[in-house]
C-alpha positions in Angstrom: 121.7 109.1 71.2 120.2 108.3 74.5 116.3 108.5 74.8 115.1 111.5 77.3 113.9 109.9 80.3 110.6 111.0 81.8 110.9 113.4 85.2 108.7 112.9 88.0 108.0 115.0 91.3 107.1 113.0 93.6 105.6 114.5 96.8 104.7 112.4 100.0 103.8 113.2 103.5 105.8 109.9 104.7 109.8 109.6 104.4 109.7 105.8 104.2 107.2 105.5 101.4 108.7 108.3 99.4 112.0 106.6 99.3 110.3 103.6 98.1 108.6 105.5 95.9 111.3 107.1 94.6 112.9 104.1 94.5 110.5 102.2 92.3 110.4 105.3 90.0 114.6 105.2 89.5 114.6 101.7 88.6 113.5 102.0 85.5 115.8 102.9 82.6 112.8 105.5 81.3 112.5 107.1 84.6 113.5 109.6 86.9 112.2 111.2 90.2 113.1 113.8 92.9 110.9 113.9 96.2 109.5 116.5 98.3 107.9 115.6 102.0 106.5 119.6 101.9 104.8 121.6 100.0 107.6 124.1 99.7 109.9 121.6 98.4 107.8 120.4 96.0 107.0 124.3 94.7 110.8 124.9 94.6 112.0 121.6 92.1 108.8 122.3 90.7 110.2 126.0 89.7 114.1 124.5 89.1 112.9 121.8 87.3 110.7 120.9 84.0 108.4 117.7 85.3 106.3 115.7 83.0 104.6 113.9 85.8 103.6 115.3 89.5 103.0 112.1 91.5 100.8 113.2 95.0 101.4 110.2 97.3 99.8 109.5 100.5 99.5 111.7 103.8 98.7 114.8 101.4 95.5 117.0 102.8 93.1 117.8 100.5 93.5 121.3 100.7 97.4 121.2 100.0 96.6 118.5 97.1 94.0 121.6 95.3 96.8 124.3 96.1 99.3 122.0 94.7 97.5 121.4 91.6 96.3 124.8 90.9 100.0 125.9 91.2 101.3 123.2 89.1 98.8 123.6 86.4 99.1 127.3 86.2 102.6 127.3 85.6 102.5 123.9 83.4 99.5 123.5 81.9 100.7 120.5 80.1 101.9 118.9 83.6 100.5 115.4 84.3 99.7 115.0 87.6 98.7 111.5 89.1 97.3 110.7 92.8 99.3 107.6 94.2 97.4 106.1 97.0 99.9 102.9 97.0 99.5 99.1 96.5 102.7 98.0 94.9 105.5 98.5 92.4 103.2 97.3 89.8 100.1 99.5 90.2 102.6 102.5 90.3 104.2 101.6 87.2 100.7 101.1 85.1 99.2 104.6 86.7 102.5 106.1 84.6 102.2 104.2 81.9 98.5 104.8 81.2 99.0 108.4 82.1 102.0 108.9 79.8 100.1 106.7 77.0 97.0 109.2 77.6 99.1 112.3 76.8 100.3 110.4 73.7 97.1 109.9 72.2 95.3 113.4 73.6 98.7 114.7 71.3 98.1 112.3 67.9 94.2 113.6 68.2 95.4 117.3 68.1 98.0 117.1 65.0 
């Protein structure tokens, strides 16, 4: 039986980076991402499709980043959502990891 990989949104304001992004993401065996450049997009995989991680990437206003999240949580409350302001493959792989690994332990605590 295969292992359920994790889903990420990842939304960007810059086509190149999100593809590298997105890129990044899809490498990994545990992994899988979809992209939005707008807002819109984002709202609409976010309704077709169940995220565990919302990953806001650079070029994102402040006020879109607060609506964004307020939507996201409302409908998911359990929704992990990370800001990715870049510097490498690496860094982006950790912020995952330690989020995932944080949502892991906040579970164990509660059962």
């Amino acid at each position: 039986m295969d292992a359920v990989k994790v889903n990420i949104l990842a939304i960007g304001r810059h086509q190149e980076i999100l593809e590298t992004v997105l890129r990044i993401i899809n490498k990994s065996e545990n992994w899988t991402a979809q992209g939005a450049l707008t807002d819109e997009e984002a709202m609409a995989l976010f309704d077709r499709t169940k995220f565990d991680i919302v990953l806001l990437c650079g070029g994102i206003q402040e006020e879109c980043e607060q609506v964004l999240r307020a939507a996201f949580t409302q409908k998911d409350p359990e929704i992990i959502i990370i800001q990715h302001y870049g510097g490498g493959s690496g860094l982006l792989s950790n912020e995952i990891i330690h989020a995932l690994s944080q949502r892991i332990a906040k579970q164990n605590s509660i059962s």
